[in-house]
N, C-alpha and C positions, 0 to 999 in steps of 0.2 A: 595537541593530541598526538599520542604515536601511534607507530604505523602507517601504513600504506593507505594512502585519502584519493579518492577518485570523485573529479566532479565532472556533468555534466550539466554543460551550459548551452541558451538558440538549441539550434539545428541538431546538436548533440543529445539531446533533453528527449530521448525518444524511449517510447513502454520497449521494446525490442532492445536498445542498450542498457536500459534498467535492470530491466532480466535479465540481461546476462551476464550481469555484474556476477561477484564470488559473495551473492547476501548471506549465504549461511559463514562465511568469514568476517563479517562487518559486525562492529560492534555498536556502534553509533550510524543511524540513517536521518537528514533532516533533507527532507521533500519540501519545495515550497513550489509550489504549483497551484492552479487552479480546481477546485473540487464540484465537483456537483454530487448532492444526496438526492435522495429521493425517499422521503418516509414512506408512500406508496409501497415501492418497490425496491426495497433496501439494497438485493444482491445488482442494482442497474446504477447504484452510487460509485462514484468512480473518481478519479484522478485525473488529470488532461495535462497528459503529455504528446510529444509530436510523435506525429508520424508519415515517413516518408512514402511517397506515392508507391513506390516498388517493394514495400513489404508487407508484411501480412499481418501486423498489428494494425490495430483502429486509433491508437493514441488513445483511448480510456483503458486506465488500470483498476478495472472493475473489483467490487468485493469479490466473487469468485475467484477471481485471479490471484486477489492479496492473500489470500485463505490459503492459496497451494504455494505461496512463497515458502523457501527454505530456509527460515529466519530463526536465527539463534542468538538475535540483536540483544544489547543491554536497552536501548535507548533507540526511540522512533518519538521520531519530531517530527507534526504535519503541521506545517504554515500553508494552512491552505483552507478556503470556507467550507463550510459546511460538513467539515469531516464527523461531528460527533450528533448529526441529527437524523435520523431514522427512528423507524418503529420500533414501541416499547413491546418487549418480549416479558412480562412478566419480572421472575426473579434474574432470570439470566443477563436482563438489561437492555439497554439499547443497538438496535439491528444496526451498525454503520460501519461508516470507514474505518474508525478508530476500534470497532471491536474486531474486524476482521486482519486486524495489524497485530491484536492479540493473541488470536486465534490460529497466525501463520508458522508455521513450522510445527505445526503442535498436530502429530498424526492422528491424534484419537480425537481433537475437536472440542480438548477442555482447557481452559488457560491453569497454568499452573507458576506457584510463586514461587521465586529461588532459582 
């Protein structure tokens, strides 16, 4: 792949250095981390990355969170359980991780193709 590759590995693997990556430069993201969902309570479905005791993240990258990412990714890879299980919303689909990865960058809150 070209371009500029940033990984984060342990100790490094924190929601605080994820976000402050340059995502809206990234064209390619593959996450493999541990997931929890929650069909219940879909926006409490989240990602579990570290977090160091002296900062202000919690180490989960909540659906809310992913939803106000800056992403103008080609490509989002989650190796990670439970990403696409949440509650079915009718037409618009399933409430989850993988929809709010859709949903991110996109200010008005509709995925659009292209």
């Amino acid at each position: 792949m070209k371009g500029t590759k940033r990984l984060l590995l342990g100790p490094d693997a924190t929601e605080a250095a994820f976000k402050a990556l340059p995502l809206s430069d990234s064209s390619v993201i593959h996450l493999a981390v541990h997931g929890l969902g929650n069909a219940q309570y879909p926006d409490r479905a989240a990602l579990v990355l570290g977090s160091p005791p002296a900062q202000h993240d919690d180490g989960l990258l909540q659906v809310h969170e992913i939803r106000d990412l800056p992403l103008r990714t080609d490509l989002v890879t989650l190796s990670a359980c439970d990403t696409g299980n949440g509650r079915l919303l009718g037409e618009e689909g399933v409430a989850s991780l993988e929809r709010a990865f859709l949903l991110a960058g996109d200010a008005r809150g509709d995925c659009q193709d292209g």
